[in-house]
N, C-alpha and C positions, 0 to 999 in steps of 0.2 A: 124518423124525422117527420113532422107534419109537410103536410101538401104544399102549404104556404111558406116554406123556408127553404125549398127546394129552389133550385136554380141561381142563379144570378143575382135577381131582385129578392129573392129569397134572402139571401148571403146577407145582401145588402139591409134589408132590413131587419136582420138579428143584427147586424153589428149597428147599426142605428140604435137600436133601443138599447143596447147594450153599453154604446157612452153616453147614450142619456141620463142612465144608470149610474154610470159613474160619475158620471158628470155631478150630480146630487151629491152624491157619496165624497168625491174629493173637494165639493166648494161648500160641503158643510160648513155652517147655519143657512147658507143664502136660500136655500131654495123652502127653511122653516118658516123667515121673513118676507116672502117674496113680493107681499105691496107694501111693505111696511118698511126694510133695514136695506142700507145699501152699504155693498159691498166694499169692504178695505174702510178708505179715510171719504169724509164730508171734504173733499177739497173736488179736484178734479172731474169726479164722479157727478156732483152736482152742473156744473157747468155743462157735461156733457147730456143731460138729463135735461137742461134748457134746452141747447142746441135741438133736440129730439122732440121736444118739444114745439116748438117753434117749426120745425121742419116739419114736423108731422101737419100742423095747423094748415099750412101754406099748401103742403099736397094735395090738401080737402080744397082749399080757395082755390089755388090752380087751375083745379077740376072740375069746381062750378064758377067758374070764369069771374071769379071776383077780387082776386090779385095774381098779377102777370107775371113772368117769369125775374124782371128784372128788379120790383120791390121785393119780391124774397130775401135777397140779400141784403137789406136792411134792415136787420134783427130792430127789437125793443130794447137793448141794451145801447149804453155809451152814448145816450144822445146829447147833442145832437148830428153826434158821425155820422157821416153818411157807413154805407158797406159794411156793416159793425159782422155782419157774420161772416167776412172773410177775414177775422181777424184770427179765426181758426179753421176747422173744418166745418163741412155741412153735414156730414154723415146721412148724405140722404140713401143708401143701400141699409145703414142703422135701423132708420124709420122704418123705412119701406118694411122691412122686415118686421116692425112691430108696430105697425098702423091699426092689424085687425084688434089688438089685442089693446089698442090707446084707445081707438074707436067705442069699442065695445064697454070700456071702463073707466075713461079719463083718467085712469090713472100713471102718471108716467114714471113713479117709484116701480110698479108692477111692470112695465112694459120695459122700461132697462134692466131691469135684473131678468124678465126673459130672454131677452137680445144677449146681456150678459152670460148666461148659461148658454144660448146656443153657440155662442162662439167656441167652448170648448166641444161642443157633443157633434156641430158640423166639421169642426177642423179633425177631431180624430175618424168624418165621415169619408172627408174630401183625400184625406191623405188614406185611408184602406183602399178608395177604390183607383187611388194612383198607383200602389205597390202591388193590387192584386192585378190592374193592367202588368206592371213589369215586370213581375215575380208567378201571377198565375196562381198564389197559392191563399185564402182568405184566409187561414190562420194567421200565416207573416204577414199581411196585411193589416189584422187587427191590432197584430201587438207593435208594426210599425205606426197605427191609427192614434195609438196608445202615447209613442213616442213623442208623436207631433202636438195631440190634443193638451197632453198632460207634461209640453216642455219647463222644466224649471225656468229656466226665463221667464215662461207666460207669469209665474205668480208673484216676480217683480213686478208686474206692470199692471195690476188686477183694478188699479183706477183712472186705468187707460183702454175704456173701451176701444176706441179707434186701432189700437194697437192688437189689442186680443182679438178681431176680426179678420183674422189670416187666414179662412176655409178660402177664401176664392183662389189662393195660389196653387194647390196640390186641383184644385179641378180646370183653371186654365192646363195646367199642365196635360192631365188627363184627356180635356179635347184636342189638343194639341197631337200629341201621342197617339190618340184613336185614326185621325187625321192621317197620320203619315203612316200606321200599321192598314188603313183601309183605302185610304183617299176618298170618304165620305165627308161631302162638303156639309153634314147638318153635324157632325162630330167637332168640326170646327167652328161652325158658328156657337157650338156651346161653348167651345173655348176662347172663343172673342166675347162672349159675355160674362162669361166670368174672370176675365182677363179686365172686362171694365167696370164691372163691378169692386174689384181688389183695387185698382185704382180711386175710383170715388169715395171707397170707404175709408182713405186716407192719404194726406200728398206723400205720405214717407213709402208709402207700398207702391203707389204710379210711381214715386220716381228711381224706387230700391229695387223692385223687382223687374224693373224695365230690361236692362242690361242682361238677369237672367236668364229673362223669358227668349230676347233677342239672342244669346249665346246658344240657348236650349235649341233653337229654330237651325241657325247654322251649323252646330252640330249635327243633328237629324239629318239635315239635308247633304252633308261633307260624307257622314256615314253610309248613309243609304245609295251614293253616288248619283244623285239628282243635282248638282249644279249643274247641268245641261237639260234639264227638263224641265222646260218655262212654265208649263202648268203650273206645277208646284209653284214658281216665284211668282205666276200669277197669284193664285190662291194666297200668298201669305204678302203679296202690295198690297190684296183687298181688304184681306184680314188688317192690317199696318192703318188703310185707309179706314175704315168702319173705326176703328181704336179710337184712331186719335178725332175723328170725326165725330164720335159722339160724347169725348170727353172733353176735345176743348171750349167749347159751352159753359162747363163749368170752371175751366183754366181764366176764362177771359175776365170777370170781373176780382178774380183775386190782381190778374195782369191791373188791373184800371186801380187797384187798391193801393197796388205797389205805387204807382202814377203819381195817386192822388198825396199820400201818406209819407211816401219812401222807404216803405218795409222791406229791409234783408235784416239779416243775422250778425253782429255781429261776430266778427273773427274769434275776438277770445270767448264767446260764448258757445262756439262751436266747437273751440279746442277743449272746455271745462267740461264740455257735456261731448266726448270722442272718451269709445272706451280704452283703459289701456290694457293689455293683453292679460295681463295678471287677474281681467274681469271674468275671463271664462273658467277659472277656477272660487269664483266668488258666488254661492248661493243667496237667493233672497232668505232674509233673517227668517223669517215664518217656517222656512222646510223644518219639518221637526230631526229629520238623519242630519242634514248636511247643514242648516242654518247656521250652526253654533259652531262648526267644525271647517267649513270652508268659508271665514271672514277675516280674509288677511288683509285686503284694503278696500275700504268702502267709499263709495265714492258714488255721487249722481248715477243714476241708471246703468250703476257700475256693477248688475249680479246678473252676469251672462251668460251663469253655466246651464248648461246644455243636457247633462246628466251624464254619468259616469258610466253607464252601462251602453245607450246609443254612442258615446264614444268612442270605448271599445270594438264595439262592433262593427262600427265604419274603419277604423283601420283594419282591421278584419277582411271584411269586405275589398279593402282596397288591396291587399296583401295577396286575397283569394284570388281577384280579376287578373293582378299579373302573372300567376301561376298558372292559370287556368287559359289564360292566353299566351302566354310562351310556349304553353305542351301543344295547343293545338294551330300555333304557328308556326309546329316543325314543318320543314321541308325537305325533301331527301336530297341529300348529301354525294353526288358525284365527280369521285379522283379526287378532293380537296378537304381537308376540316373546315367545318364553319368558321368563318372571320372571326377572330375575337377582338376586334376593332369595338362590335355593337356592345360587348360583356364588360368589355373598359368603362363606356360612355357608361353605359347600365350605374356599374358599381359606384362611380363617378357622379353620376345622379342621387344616388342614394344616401353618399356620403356629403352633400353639399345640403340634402333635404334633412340630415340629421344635425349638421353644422348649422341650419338657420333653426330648427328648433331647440337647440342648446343656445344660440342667441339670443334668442326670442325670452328662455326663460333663466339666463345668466345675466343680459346685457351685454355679452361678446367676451373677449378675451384679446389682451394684447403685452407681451412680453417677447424676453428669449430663451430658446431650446438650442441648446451645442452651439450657443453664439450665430445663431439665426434667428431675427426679429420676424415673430409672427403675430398678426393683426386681426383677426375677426370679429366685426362690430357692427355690420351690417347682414341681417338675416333679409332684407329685401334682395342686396346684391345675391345674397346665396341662393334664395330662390332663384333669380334671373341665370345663375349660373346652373342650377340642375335645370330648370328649364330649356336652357340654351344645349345641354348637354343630352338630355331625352330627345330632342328634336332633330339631333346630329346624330344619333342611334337610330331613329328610324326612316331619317333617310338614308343612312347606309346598309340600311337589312331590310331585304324584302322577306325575310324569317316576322320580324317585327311587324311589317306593315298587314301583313297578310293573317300574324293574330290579329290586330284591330278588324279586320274586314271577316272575320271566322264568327264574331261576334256584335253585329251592325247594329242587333236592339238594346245592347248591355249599355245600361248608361251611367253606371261605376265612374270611368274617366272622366265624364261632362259632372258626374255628382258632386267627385272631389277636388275640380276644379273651382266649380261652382261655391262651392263649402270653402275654401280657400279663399276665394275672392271675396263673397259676402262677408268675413274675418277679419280679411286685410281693411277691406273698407269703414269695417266700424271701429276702427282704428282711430280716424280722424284722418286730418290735414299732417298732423305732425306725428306719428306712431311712437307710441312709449311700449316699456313694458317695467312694471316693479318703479312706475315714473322717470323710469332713464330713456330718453331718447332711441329714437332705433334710427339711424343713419341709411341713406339711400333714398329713392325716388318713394314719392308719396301717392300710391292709388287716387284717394280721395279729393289731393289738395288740386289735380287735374278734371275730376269731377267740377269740383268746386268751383274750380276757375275758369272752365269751359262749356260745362254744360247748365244750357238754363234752368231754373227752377232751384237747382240744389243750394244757393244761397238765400234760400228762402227756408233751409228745414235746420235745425239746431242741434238734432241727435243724430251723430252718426253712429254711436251705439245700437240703434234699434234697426241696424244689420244683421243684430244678430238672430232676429225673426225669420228672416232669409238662411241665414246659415241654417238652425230649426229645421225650416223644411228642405233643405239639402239632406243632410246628417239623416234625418228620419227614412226613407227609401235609401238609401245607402247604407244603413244597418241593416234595412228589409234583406237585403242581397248576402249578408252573412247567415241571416237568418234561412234563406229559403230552401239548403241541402235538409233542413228538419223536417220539412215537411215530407219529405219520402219516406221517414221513419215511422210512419205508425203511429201507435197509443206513443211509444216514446216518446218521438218527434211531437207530440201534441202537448201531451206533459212538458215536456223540456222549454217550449214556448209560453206553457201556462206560468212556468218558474219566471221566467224571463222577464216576460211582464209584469207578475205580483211583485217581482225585486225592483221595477223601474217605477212602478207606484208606491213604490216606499220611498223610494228616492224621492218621488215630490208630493211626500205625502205633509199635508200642513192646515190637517182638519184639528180644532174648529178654523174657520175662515174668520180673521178679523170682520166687523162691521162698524159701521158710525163710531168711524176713528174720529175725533175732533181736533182740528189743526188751534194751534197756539200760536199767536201772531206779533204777541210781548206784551208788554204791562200798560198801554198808552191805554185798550180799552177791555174790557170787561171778557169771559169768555162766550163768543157766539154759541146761540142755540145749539144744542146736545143733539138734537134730531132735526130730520125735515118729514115733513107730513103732505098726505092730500089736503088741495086747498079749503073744502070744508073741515078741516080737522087741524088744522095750520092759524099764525097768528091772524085776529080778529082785523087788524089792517086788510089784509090780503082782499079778505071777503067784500072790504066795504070798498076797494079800488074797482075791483070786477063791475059794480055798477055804477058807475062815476063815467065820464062822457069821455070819447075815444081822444080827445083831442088831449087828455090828463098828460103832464108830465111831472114823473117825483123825483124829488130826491132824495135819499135817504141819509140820516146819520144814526150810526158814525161812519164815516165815508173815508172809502180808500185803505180800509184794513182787510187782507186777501178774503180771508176768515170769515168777516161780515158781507162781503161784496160777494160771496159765494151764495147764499143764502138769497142774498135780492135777487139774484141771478134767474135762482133755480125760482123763487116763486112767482118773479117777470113769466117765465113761461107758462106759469097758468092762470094770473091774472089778467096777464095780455096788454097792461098799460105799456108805458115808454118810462125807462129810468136814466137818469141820468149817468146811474151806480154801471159799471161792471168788471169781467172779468176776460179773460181770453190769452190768446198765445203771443196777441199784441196791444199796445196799450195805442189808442189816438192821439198825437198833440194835445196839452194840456194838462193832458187828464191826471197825469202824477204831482204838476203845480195846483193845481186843484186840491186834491188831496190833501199838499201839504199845508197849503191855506188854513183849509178845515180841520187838520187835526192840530193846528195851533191858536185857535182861535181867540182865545184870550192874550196871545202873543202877540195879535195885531186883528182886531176886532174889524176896521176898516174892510182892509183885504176878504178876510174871510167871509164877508156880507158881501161882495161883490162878485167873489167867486162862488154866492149862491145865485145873484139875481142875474152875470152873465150866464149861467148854464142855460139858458130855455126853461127852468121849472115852472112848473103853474102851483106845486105844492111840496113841502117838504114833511115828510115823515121821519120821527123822530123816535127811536127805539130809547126808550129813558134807562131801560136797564141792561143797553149794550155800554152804558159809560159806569165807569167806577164812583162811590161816592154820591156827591150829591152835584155831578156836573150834569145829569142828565137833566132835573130840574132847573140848573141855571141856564142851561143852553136854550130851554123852552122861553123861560124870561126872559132872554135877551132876544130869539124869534120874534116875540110880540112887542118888542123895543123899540124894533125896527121896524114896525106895520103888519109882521103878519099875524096872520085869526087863526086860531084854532077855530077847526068845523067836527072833527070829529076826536074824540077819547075813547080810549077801549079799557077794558077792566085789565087787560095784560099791561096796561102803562103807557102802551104808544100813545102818540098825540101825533095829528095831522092837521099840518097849517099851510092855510090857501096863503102865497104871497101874495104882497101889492102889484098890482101892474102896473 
């Protein structure tokens, strides 16, 4: 083995270059097109691609003192809203991460699709070096690296960068871990940074992975028998304190948005977009094994399977831990048999955990047997009931307790708790499964109602990114007897892994999908380009005076508003057009105004001259027919000038003031 692959860092970076590797390999075409094609569909992608933009710009002003912290958050979009960029994220960990790479090249088709790719080649980084923390072994580490990087869920969501940005959970974790294996307080400040980093790069991950990180901490600390040693709960107020201390800065003007605007969720929007159980058996259509083979019901960000092999093998894993803790939490036996009080509870456990998953995926059962009416319809009650029943097992066995304490680092139990919970929660407010109702107390709909922030986010589905990295280290732990074995053991894992990259294998990689929006207007541009190479409008706004505001038609079609979005962000004027996770007051009666405009000519002319515009730009062959030319005659009808024509057909007219 060379010099340089030796050790630790060694380790680390063959398996680094190693899902870079793959990384290519499985998001084929993206990395053929990489300034050029974006990935999946023109819808989302683009938006996020402004965002990035726009953010990126601001870091550079920031920096040379020439805009303050608090105009950042008024994008060039949606004007004249104020806070137009807390109508989604800021993705500023996004940028940050691909400023050298904007800098160097203006180009921000190339710099998203790098961003894009390291999301897979760091999240299979961040998760090796959390399993080879727990496990010690870097092969089960890689092919656990494997699991996390290359989860099938990730490639539902492939035009949701903010989503595909999961590397900071497995390395908070990891400082975390180092933390309380060492009590090295610079172990932990990495892990409060990447702990706020996973936050900022999205409110679904500060507010999803909150709870596990919190559970992970208390666990540790229960295990290792530190609730009496304040250092520790020092050490983790400050860590709590620094958290939130440097992330609500960015909390606070979404709080003033909600103020201003009155942004929550609504309720049936949260229930349409809450997965129902039957999603973790549902792959994104693209997997080439499972697409076609696991799509029983489809539905909104309803393909949550996780993969069939990491599934396996956490039950496995959990199967293993209790085995492997019961033998070494015998105790020896004097004058009496052991209780079998604790073997009752046990079995009792087991059978209430198989009863809630035959509910979960029958919808219950209720009839009679020998003239006995029997009910089960509630797999939450039946968790609570093995739960209730595990808890009453180990506190009447100090056999039991004393396997838990034989094993203080194994975090199997917190894993598959953990895994659980995350499940339960992207459930929603109201849990289904096969769309039938699942009765009993609702995890989420207590989130929802009690804790802030959460009526602010719309997927509870995208829990199951959390679940991801549960499930992944907790297969690691089925896997890690292999690596004793030698060339075997090595082989057996190399199997392992080429079998779970077939599972989400779904090369080529869609690109410049074009969204269809219906027959009112024409179809939007097939591509987006750099602004030199992009429509001739674009170029001539870039020198037009800062104070420009445009409007675009045809206005208010997702499709077309996608497109002014993405080339606001690098012409840098103000548009009236946009798009986001919220829409402002008005803006959809607007809309409606303009796409009836011969319906009521009046209106529609007012809902251009109140917007703020200084100039409306007119895409002639985004309309069908010959309305794009009448639309221009009727602009000049009313006073305004065309100042400039381009050979693509647009026409730009200066309104009257």
């Amino acid at each position: 083995m060379p010099l340089f692959l030796r050790g630790r860092g060694g380790q680390t970076l063959a398996a680094f270059v190693a899902y870079v590797a793959l990384t290519i390999a499985m998001t084929w075409p993206v990395a053929r097109g990489l300034a050029r094609d974006v990935p999946s569909d023109l819808g989302d992608s683009l938006f996020i691609m402004w965002t990035m933009a726009w953010t990126s710009e601001a870091l550079v002003a920031m920096a040379s003192g020439t805009m303050g912290f608090a105009e950042f958050w008024h994008g060039n979009i949606f004007y004249p809203s104020p806070l137009s960029l807390t109508f989604s994220e800021h993705l500023i960990p996004q940028a940050l991460q691909g400023l050298p790479v904007y800098l160097a090249t203006g180009n921000v088709l190339l710099t998203y699709n790098v961003v894009f790719l390291a999301s897979f080649a760091l999240s299979g980084l961040g998760m090796f070096l959390l399993t080879r923390e727990l496990t010690g072994s870097p092969r089960v580490a890689f092919v656990a690296g494997l699991f996390y990087a290359f989860a099938p869920y990730r490639f539902g969501q492939l035009p949701h960068l903010q989503m595909l940005s999961s590397q900071w959970m497995p390395l908070a974790l990891v400082g975390f871990r180092r933390y309380f294996d060492s009590g090295r307080l610079a172990a932990l400040a990495g892990g409060v940074a990447a702990l706020i980093l996973q936050g900022l790069s999205t409110g679904y991950y500060l507010f999803y992975f909150a709870p596990v990180m919190a559970g992970y901490v208390l666990w540790e600390i229960t295990v290792r028998g530190l609730l009496r040693h304040w250092p520790t709960w020092a050490a983790m107020a400050a860590a709590a304190t620094v958290t939130i201390g440097v992330t609500l800065p960015f909390l606070l003007p979404y709080l003033e948005a909600r103020a201003v605007f009155g942004f929550t969720r609504p309720y049936d929007e949260v229930l349409r977009l809450s997965a129902d159980l039957a999603a973790y058996v549902n792959a994104p259509e693209i997997l080439r094994f499972w697409g076609g083979r696991l799509d029983s019901r489809r539905q909104p960000e309803g393909d949550l399977f996780l993969g069939a092999i990491p599934l396996a093998l956490g039950l496995a894993a959990l199967a293993q831990w209790c085995w492997q803790a019961w033998r070494a939490g015998r105790l020896p036996v004097t004058g009496r048999a052991p209780a079998r009080g604790p073997r009752v509870l046990l079995a009792l456990t087991a059978a209430c955990l198989a009863a809630a998953v035959l509910i979960a995926l029958t919808g219950g059962f209720s009839g009679n047997i020998l003239g006995i009416t029997i009910r089960m319809t509630s797999a939450v009650r039946a968790l609570t009931a093995a739960g209730a029943c595990l808890g009453l097992a180990f506190w009447s066995s100090p056999r039991l307790r004393a396997a838990v304490r034989a094993h203080p680092g194994e975090l199997t139990p917190f894993l598959a708790a953990a895994l659980v919970f995350a499940v339960m929660m992207s459930l929603g407010p109201v849990p289904r499964v096969n769309g039938v109702r699942l009765s009993g107390v609702s995890l989420y709909a207590m989130f929802f109602d009690w804790v802030p922030g959460y009526d602010g986010l719309r997927v509870p589905a995208r829990f199951a990114m959390i679940a991801a990295a549960m499930l992944a280290p907790l297969a690691a732990y089925a896997l890690a007897p292999l690596a004793r074995r030698g060339l075997a053991g090595t082989l057996t894992l190399g199997l392992i892994g080429t079998l779970f990259l077939a599972e989400s294998y779904a090369v080529p990689l869609p690109v410049n999908v074009n969204w269809a929006m219906g027959s009112r207007y024409a179809m939007a541009w097939d591509r987006v380009y750099r602004l030199n190479d992009g429509p001739l409008a674009y170029r001539h706004l870039l020198a037009m005076p800062d104070e420009t505001v445009v409007l675009e038609l045809p206005f208010g079609d997702e499709a077309w508003d996608l497109r002014y979005v993405y080339y606001a962000g690098l012409h840098g004027k103000r548009i009236v057009n946009g798009y986001s996770g919220y829409f402002p007051d008005g803006y959809r009666a607007r809309a409606a105004r303009l796409s009836a405009i011969w319906t009521n000519r009046e209106a529609a002319w007012t809902a251009i001259t109140t917007s703020g515009a200084t100039h409306v730009l007119v895409h002639v062959g985004g309309f069908r027919e010959q309305e794009g030319p009448a639309i221009a005659s009727w602009l000049q009808s009313q006073g305004a000038r065309i100042t400039a024509g381009f050979d693509d057909g647009d026409l730009l007219f200066a309104l009257p003031h």
